[in-house]
C-alpha positions in Angstrom: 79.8 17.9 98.6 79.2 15.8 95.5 75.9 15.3 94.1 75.1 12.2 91.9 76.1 13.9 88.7 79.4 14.5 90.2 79.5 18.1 90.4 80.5 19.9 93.5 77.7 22.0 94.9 80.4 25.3 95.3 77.6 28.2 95.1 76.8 28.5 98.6 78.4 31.3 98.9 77.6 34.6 97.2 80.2 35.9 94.8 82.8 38.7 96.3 82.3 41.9 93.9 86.1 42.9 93.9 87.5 40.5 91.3 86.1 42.0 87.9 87.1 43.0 84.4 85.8 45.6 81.1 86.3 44.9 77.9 85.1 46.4 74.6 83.8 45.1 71.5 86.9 47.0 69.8 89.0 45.0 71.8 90.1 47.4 74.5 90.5 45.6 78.0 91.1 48.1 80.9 91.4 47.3 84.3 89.1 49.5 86.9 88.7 50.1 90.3 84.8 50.8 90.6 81.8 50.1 88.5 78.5 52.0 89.5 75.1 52.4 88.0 74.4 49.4 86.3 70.9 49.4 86.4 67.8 49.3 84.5 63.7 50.3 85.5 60.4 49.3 83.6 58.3 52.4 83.5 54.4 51.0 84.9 51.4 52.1 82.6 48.4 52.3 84.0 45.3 51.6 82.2 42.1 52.7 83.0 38.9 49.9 82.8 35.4 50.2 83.6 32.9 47.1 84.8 29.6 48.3 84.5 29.2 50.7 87.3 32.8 50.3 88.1 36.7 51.5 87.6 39.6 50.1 88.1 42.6 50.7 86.9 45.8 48.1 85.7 49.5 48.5 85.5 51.3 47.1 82.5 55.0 47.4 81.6 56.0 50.3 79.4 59.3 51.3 78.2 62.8 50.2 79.5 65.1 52.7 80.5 68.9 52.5 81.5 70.7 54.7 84.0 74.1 56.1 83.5 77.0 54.0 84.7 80.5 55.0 85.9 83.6 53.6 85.6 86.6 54.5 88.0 90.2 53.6 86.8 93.7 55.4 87.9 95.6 57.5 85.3 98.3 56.1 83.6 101.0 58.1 81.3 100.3 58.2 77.5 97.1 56.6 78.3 94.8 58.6 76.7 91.8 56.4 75.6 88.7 57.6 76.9 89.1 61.3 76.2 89.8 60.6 73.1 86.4 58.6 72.8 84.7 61.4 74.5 86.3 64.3 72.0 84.5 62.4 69.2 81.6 63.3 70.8 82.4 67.2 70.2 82.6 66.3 66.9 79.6 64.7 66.3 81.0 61.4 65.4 80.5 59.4 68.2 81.9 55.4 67.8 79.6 53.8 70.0 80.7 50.9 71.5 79.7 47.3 73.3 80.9 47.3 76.6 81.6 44.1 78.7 81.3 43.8 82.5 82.2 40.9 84.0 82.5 39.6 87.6 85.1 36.7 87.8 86.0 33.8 90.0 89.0 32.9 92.0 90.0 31.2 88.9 89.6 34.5 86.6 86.7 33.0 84.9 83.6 34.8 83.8 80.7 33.6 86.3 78.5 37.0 85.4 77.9 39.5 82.3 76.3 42.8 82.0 76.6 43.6 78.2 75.8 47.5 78.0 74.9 48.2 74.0 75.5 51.1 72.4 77.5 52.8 74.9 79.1 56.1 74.6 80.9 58.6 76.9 78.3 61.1 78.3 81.4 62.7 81.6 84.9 62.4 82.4 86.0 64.1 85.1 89.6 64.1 86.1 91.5 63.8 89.6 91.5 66.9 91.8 95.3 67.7 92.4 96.3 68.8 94.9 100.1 69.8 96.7 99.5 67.9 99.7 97.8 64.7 98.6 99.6 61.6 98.0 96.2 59.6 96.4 96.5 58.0 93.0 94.9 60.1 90.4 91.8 58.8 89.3 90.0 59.0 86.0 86.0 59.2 85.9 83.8 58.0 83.0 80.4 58.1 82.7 78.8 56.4 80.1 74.5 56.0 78.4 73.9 52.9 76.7 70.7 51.6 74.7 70.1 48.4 76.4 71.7 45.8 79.0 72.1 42.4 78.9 72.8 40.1 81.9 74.2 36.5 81.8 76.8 33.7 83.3 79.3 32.2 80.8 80.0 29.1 81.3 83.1 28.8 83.5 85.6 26.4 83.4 85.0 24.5 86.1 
């Protein structure tokens, strides 16, 4: 329902987490089927204060720290990308790397951004085969970054 500035009022509704798209800052866009771990803690400080007779103690915010986060995509043929990002590791010459998360709207728009800095390749862990399965083979990343970054682009709309 329109307001008086003529905008619809559309965000009722919270977004679906299915529609979503990585991209890095060398220009790589891959298409995935799960994104875990994006997630970041504050550690608490606590400080130690006396009042006269008196202690008491207050927390203050100490050091960010970022958890791991995984990326999940199916194998394709020739498609060798990531392990060749994560061989670079063996040889000490690690390219690290901006990575863009974004969850997108029915429209393929950008509505949210995790920006993950300084990322680099930490696992990959291949598809168990096996004789009897008939599952797509799946590709695992994990990947440590520096620092996150959340925002919402403007979308088109």
């Amino acid at each position: 329902m329109p307001d008086n500035s003529g905008k619809t009022e559309d965000n009722i509704w919270p977004l679906p987490k299915f529609y979503f798209q990585v991209s890095w800052d060398s220009g790589m866009k891959t298409a995935f089927q799960e994104v875990a771990g994006l997630e970041t803690e504050t550690q608490s400080i606590e400080y130690k204060r006396s009042n006269s007779k008196q202690f008491s103690t207050i927390k203050m915010p100490g050091i960010a720290k970022y958890g791991n986060v995984t990326l999940k995509r199916g194998i394709f043929v020739k498609d060798n990308t990531f392990w060749k990002w994560y061989d670079e590791i063996q040889m000490n010459t690690v390219k690290r790397e901006t990575v863009i998360i974004q969850l997108l709207n029915e429209n393929g728009e950008a509505t949210m951004q995790w920006t993950l800095k300084n990322a680099w390749p930490t696992k990959i862990q291949g598809r168990d085969l096996k004789s009897d399965g008939n599952e797509v083979a799946i590709d695992t990343i994990e990947i440590a970054y520096e620092g996150l970054t959340i925002a919402n682009p403007a979308s088109g709309s």
